[in-house]
C-alpha positions in Angstrom: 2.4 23.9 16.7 3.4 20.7 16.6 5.8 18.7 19.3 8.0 15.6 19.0 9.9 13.6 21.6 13.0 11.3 20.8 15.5 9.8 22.1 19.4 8.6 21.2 22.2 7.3 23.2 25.9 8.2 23.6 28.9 6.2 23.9 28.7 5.0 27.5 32.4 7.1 28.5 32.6 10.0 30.4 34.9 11.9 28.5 32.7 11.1 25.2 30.0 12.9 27.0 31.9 15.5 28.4 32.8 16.2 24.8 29.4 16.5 23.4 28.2 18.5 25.6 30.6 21.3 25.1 30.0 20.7 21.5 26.9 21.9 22.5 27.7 24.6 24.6 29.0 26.1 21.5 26.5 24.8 18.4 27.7 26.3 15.1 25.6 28.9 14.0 24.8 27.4 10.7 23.4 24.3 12.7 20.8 26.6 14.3 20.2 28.5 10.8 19.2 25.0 9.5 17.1 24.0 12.4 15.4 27.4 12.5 14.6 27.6 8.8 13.4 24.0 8.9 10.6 25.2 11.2 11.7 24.4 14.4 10.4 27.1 16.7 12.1 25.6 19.6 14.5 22.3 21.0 15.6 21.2 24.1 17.7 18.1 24.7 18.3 16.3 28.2 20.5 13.7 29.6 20.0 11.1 32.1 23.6 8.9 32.1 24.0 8.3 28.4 20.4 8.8 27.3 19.6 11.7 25.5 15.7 12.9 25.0 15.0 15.7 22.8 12.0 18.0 22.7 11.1 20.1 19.2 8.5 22.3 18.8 7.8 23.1 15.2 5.6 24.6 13.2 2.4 22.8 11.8 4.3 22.0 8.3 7.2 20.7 9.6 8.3 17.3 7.7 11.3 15.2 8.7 11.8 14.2 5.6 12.3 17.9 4.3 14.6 18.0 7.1 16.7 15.3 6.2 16.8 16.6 2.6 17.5 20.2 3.7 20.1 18.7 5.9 22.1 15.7 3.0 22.4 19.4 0.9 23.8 21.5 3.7 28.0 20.8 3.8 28.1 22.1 7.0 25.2 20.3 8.6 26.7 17.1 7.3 29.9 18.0 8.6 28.1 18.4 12.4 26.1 15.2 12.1 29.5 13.3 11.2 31.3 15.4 14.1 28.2 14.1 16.4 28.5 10.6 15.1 31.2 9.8 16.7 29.8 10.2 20.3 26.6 8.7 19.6 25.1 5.2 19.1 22.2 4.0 17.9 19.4 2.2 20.5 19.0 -1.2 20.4 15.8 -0.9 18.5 16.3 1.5 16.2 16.5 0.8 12.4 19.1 0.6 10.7 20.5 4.2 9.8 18.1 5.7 12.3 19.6 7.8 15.2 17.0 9.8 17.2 13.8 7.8 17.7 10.7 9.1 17.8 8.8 8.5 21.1 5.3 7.9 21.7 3.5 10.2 23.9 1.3 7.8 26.7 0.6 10.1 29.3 -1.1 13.9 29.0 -2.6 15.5 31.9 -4.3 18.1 30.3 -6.0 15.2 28.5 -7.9 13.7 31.4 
């Protein structure tokens, strides 16, 4: 198993938020069929203010890439990630086009 950590922001309004998260209350199930059959075994995704942080635990041939292919062929995937766009914004360091950014891991305790 393999785990990755990243992180987005939202539109700094309350309401915006508000809105995203019911979206998310109630995720279409073809969004979870795609996230399932891209060999995500599980995802969480916090908030702190308008910071999101996501956790995905995937399987050991998980690619991104494959995801984002899997994804630009899906109408309905597409259709969520424009939905989704509209609440969210990129960091201030991300590249251009990039949304969630991948964190680095400094700190393990079962590693010391």
């Amino acid at each position: 198993m393999m785990r990755f950590c990243l992180t987005l922001d939202l539109v700094p309004d309350a309401e915006s938020i508000a809105t995203y998260e019911a979206w998310h209350r109630e995720v279409w199930p073809e969004i979870v069929t795609s996230i399932r059959d891209a060999g995500i075994l599980s995802m969480e995704i916090y908030r702190a203010s308008n910071r999101l942080f996501m956790i995905i635990d995937t399987l050991p041939t998980f690619s991104f890439a494959a995801k984002a292919s899997a994804d630009a062929a899906n109408p309905r995937v597409r259709e969520w990630e424009f939905l989704m766009s509209k609440f969210q914004q990129p960091l201030p360091f991300a590249a251009p086009g990039e949304k969630w950014v991948p964190m680095e891991r400094i700190f393990n305790l079962p590693e010391i």
